[in-house]
KELUMLUM-487820 format. One record per residue (C-alpha): residue in one letter; y, z, x; residue number from 1. Coordinates in nm, 2 decimals, always signed. Example, Ala and Ser with C-alpha at 12.3 -4.5 7.8 and 13.67 -1.06 7.14 Angstrom:
// residues 2
<'A'; <-0.45; +0.78; +1.23>; 1>
<'S'; <-0.11; +0.71; +1.37>; 2>
// end
This chain:
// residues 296
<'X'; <+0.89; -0.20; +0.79>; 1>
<'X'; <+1.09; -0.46; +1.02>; 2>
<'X'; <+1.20; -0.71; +0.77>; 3>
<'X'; <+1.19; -1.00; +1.03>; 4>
<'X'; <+0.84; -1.13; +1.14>; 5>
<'X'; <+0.66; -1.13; +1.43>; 6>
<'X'; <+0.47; -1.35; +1.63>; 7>
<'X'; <+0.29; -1.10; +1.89>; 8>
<'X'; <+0.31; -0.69; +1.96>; 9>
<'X'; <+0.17; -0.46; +2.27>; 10>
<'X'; <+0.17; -0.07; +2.27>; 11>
<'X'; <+0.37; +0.07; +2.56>; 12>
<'X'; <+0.31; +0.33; +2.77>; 13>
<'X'; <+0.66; +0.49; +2.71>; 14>
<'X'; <+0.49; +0.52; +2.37>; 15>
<'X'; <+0.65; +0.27; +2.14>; 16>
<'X'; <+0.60; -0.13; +2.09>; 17>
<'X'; <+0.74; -0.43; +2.24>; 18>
<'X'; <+0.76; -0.70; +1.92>; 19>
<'X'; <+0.84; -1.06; +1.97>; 20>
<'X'; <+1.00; -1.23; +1.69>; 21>
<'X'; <+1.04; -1.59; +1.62>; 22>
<'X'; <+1.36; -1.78; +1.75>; 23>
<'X'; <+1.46; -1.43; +1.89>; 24>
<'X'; <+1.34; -1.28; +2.19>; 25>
<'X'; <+1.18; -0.94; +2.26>; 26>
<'X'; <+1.25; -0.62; +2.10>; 27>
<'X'; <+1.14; -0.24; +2.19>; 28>
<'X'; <+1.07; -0.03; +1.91>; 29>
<'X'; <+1.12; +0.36; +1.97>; 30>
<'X'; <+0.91; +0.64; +1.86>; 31>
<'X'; <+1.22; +0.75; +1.67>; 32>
<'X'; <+1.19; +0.44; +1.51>; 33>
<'X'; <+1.52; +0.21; +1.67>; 34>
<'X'; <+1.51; -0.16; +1.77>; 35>
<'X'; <+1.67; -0.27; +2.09>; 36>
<'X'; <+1.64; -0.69; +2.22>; 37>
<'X'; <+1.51; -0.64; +2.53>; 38>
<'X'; <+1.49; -1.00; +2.57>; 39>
<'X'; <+1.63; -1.36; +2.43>; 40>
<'X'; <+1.45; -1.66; +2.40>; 41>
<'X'; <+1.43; -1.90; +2.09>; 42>
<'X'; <+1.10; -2.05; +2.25>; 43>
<'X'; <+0.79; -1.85; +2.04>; 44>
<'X'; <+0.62; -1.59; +2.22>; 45>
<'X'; <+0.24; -1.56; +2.10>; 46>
<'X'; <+0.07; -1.26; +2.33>; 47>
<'X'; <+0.22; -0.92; +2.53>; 48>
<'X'; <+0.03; -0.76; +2.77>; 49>
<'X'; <+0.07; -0.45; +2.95>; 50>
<'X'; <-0.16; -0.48; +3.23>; 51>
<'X'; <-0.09; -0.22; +3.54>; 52>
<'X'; <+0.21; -0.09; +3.43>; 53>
<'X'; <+0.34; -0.46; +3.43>; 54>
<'X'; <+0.46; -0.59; +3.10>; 55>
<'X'; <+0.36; -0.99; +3.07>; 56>
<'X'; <+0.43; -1.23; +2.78>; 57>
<'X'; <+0.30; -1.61; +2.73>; 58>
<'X'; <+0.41; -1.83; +2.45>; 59>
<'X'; <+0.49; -2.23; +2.38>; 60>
<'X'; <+0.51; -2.52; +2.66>; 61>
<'X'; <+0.29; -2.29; +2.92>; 62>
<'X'; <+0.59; -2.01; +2.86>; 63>
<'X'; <+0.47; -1.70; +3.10>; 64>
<'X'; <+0.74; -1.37; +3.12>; 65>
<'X'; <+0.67; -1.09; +3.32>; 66>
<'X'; <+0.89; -0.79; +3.33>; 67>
<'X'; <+0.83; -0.47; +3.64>; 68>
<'X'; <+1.05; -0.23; +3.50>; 69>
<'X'; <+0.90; -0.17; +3.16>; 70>
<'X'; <+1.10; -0.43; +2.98>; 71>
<'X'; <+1.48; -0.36; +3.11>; 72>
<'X'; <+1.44; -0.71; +3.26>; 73>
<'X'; <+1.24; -0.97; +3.23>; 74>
<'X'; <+1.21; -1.36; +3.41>; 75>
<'X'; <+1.07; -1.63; +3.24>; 76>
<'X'; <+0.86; -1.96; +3.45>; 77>
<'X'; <+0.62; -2.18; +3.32>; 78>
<'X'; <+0.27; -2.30; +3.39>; 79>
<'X'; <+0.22; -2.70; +3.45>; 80>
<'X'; <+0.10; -2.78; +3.10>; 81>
<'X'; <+0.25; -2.78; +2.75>; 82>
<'X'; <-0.01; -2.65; +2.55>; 83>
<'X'; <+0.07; -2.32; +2.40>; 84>
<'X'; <-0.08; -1.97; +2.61>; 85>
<'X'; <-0.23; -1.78; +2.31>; 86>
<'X'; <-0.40; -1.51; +2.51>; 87>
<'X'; <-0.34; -1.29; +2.87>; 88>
<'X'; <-0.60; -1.06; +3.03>; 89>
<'X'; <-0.61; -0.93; +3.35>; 90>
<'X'; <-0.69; -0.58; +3.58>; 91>
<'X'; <-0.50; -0.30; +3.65>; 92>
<'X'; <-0.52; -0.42; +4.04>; 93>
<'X'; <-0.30; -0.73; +4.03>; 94>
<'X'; <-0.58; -0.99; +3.88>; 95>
<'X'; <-0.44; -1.18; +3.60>; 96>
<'X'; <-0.55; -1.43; +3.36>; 97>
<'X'; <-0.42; -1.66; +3.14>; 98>
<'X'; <-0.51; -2.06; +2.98>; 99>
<'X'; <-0.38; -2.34; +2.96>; 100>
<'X'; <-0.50; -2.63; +2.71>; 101>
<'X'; <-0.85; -2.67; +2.94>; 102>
<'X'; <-0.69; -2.51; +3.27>; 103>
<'X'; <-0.76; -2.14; +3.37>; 104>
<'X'; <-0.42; -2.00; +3.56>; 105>
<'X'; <-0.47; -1.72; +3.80>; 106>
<'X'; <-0.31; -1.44; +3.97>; 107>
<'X'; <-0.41; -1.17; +4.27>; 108>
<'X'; <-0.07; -1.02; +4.27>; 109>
<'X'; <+0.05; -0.92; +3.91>; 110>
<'X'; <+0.19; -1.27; +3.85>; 111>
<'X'; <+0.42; -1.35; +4.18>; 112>
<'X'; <+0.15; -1.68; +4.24>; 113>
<'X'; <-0.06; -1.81; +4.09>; 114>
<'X'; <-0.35; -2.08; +4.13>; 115>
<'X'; <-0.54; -2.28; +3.88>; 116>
<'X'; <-0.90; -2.44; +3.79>; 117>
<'X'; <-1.05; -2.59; +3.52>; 118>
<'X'; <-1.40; -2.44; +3.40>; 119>
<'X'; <-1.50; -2.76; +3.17>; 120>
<'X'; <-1.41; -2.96; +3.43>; 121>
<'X'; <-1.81; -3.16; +3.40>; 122>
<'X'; <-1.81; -3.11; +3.03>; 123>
<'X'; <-1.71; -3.50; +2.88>; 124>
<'X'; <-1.51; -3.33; +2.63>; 125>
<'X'; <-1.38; -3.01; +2.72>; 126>
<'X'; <-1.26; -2.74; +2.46>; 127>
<'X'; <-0.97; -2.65; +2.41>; 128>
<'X'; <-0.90; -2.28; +2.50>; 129>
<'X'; <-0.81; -1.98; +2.26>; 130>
<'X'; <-0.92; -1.66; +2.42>; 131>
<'X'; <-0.97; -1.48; +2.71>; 132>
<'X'; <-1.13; -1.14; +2.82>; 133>
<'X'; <-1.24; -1.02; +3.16>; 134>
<'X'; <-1.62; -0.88; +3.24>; 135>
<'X'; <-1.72; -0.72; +3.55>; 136>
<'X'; <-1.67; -1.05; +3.81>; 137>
<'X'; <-1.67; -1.28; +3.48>; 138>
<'X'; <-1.43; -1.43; +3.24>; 139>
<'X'; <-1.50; -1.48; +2.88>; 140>
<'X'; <-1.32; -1.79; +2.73>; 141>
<'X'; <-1.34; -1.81; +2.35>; 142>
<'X'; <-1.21; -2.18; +2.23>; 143>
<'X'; <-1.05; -2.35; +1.91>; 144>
<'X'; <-1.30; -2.49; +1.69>; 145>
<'X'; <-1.53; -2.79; +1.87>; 146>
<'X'; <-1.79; -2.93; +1.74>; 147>
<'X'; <-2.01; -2.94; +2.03>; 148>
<'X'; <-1.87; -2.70; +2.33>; 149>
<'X'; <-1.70; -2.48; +2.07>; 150>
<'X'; <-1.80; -2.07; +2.07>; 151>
<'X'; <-1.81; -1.83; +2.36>; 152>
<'X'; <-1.84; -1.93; +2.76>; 153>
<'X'; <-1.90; -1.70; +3.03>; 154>
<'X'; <-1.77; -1.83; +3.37>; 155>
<'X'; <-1.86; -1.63; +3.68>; 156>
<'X'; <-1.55; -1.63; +3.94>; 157>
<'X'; <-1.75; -1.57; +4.21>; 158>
<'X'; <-2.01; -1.87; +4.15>; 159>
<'X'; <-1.84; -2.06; +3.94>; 160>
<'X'; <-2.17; -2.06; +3.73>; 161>
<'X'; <-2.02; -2.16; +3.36>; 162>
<'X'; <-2.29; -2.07; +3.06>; 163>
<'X'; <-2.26; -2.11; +2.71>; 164>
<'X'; <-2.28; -1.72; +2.56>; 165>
<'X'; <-2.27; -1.87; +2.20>; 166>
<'X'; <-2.22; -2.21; +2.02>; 167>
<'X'; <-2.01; -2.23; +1.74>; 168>
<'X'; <-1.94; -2.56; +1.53>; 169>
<'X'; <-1.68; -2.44; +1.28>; 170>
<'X'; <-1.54; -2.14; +1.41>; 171>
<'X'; <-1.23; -2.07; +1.64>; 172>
<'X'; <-1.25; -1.78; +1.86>; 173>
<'X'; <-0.90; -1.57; +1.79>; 174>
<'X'; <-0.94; -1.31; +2.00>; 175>
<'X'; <-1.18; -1.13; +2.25>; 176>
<'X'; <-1.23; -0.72; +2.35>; 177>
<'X'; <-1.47; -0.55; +2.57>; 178>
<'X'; <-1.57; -0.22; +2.46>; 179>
<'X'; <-1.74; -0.03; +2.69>; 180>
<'X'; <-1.80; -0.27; +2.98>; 181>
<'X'; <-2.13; -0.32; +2.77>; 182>
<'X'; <-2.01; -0.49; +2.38>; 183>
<'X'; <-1.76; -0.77; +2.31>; 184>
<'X'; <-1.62; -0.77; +2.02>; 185>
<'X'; <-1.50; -1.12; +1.89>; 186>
<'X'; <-1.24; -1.17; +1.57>; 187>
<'X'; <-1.37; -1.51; +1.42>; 188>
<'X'; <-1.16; -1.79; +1.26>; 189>
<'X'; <-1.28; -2.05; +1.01>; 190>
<'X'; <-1.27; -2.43; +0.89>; 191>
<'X'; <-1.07; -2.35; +0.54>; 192>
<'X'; <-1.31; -2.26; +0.23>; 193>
<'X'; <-1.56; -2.09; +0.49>; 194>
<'X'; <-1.56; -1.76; +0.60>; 195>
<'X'; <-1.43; -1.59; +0.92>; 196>
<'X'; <-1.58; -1.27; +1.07>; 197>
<'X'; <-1.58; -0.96; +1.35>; 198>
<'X'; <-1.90; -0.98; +1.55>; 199>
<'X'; <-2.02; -0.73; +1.81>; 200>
<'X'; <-2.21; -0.86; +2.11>; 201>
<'X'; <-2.43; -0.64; +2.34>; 202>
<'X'; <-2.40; -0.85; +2.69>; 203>
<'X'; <-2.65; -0.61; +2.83>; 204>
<'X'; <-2.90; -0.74; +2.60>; 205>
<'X'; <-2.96; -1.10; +2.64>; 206>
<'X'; <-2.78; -1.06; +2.44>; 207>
<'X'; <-2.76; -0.93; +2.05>; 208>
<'X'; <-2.54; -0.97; +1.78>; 209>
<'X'; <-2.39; -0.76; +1.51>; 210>
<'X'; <-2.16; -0.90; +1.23>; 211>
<'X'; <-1.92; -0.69; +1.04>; 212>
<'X'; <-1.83; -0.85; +0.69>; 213>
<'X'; <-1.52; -0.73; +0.52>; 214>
<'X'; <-1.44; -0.64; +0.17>; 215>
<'X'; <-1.25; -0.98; +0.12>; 216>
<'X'; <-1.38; -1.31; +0.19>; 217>
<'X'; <-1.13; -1.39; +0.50>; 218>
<'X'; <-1.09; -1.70; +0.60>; 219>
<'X'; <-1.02; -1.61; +0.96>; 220>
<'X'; <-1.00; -1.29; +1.12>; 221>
<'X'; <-0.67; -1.36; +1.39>; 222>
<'X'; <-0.65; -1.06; +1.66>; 223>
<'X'; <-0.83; -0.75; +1.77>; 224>
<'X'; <-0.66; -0.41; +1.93>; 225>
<'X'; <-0.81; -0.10; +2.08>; 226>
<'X'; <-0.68; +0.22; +2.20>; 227>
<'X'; <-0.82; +0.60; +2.25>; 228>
<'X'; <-1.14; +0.44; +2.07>; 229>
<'X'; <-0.97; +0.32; +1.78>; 230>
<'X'; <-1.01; -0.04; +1.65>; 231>
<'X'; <-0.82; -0.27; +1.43>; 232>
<'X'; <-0.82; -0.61; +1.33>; 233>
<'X'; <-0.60; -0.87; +1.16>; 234>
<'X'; <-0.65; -1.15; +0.92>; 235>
<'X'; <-0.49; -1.46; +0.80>; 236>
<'X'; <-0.26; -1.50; +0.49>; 237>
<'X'; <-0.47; -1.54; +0.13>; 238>
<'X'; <-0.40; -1.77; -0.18>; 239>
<'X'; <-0.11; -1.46; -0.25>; 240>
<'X'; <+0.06; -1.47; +0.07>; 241>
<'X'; <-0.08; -1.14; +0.22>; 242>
<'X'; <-0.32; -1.10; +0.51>; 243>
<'X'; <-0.50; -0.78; +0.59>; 244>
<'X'; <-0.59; -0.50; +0.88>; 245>
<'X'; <-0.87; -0.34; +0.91>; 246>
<'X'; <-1.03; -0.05; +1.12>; 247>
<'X'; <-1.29; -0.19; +1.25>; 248>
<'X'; <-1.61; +0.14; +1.23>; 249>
<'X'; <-1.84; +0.06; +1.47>; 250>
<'X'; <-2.02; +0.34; +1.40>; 251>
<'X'; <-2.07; +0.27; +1.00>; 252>
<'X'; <-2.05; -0.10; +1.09>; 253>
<'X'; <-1.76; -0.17; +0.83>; 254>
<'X'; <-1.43; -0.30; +0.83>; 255>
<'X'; <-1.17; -0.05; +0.64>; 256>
<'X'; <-0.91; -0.17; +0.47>; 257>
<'X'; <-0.62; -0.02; +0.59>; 258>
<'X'; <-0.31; -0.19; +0.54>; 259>
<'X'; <-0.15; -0.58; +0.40>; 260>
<'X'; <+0.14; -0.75; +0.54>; 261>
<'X'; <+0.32; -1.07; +0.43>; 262>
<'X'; <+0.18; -1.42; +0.57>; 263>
<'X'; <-0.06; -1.40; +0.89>; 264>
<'X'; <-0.11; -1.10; +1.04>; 265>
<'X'; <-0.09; -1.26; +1.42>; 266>
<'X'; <-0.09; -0.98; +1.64>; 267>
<'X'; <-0.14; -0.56; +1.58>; 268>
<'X'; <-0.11; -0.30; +1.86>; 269>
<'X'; <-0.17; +0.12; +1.83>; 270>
<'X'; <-0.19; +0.40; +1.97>; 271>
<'X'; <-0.49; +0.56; +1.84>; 272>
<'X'; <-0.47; +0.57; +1.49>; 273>
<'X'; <-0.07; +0.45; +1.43>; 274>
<'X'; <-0.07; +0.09; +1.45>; 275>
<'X'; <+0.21; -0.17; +1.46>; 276>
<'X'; <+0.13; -0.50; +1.31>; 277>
<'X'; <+0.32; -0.81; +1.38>; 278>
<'X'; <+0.32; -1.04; +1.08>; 279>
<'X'; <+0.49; -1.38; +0.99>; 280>
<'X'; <+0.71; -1.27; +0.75>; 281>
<'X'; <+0.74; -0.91; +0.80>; 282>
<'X'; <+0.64; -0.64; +1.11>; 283>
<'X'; <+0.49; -0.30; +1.01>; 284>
<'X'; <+0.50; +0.05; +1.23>; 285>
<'X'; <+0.23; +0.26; +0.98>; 286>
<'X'; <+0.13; +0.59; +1.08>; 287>
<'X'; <-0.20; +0.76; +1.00>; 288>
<'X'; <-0.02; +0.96; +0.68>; 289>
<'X'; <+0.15; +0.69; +0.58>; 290>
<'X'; <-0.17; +0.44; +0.61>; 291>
<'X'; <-0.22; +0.30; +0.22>; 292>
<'X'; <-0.50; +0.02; +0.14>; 293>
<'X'; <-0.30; -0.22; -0.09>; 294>
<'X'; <-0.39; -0.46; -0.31>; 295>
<'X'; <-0.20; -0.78; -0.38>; 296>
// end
């Protein structure tokens, strides 16, 4: 256990994590289990991606970092906006993604340009945008919770056809995961004393939904990871202070309690079944062994 918290986490490649903490920077964890900073910044980082062997990070006031060397160095611009980047997708070619507060930024060359457009551009009042996940030639943009535009878009870059996949009123869209190139899997956030959920959408089926309800009541689930097939999810803090992860079993459709951190568990990362979860008040590496359900 890290005792400092963190505000967003990525597997690597070399085999360990790269953690962002709060007012610090970047660190590398080993998979002997040593912290270096790889990188400074006081501004809050909230997403890592690896994407092509290219390590990119997004955070506060339109923050994007990029790093080609698998974290020795990094370089830090920033979008035209100051609304917050909570999510990065992209291909293993060079096609990036990432949001502004109604903007959509993109890339063609891992990162070293990058164009713009805005795909509620004829809605009267636009979204704001939480999520982001590519399909085939499509993006899916989950937003923060809006009344009438809220829920799940599909915009087709090659059309710039928009469609509204699924409305949703109350509920922010956290995070987005294609499974497949057939399912999405969406972690669901709340409006407080309602409940937040994991929902698995078949986009080959015009299309059909499957929710997956948790032991707890959550009030928002927060961020979604996937690697070798396995699946976990994170949760917001309850009335004790602790949030939860779950492996998500698509299988038995459950969610298994696997783990509880301190405060929000914002971000979790794994490779296969190990898992490293970046929470606010306290990080967590927890192998399979080691992997407890605890109540608090």
């Amino acid at each position: 256990m890290f005792h400092k918290g963190g505000t967003a986490v990525v597997s690597s490649s070399m085999g360990g994590y790269f953690v962002a903490v709060k007012g610090e920077g970047i660190y590398y964890y080993s998979p002997q289990g040593t912290w270096k900073r790889v990188f400074s910044t006081e501004q809050r980082i909230l997403t890592i991606m690896e994407i092509g062997h290219t390590l990119f990070g997004a955070g506060e006031n339109g923050m994007i970092l990029r790093s080609m060397d698998n974290g020795e160095t990094w370089s830090k611009t920033y979008f035209p906006t100051k609304a917050s980047v909570w999510s990065l997708t992209g291909t293993n070619d060079g096609c990036i993604f990432a949001h502004g507060k109604h903007s959509i930024y993109v890339s063609e060359n891992f990162g070293d340009s990058w164009i713009a457009f805005k795909p509620f551009q004829t809605l009267e009042t636009p979204p704001v945008i939480r999520s982001l996940c590519v399909y085939g030639n499509q993006i899916v943009i989950g937003t923060q919770i809006h009344a009438q535009y809220g829920g799940i878009w599909l915009y087709d870059l090659n059309s710039g056809l928009l469609s509204h996949l699924k409305k949703e009123e109350n509920t922010m869209i956290s995070a987005l995961l294609i499974l497949d190139e057939t399912y999405l899997l969406v972690a669901k956030g709340s409006v407080k004393g309602q409940k937040g959920t994991v929902e698995l959408i078949n986009l080959e089926k015009i299309p059909t939904y499957l929710s997956y309800n948790s032991l707890y009541p959550e009030e928002s689930f927060l961020d979604l990871a996937e690697n070798n097939g396995v699946i976990y999810a994170t949760t917001s803090q309850d009335e004790h202070g602790y949030s939860r992860i779950y492996r998500v079993d698509l299988n038995e459709q459950l969610l298994q309690l696997f783990e509880t951190t301190k405060g929000h568990g914002l971000r979790v990362a794994n490779h296969a079944e190990e898992f490293f979860v970046a929470g606010l008040y306290e990080s967590k590496w927890v192998q399979p062994s080691h992997i407890a359900a605890n109540f608090h």
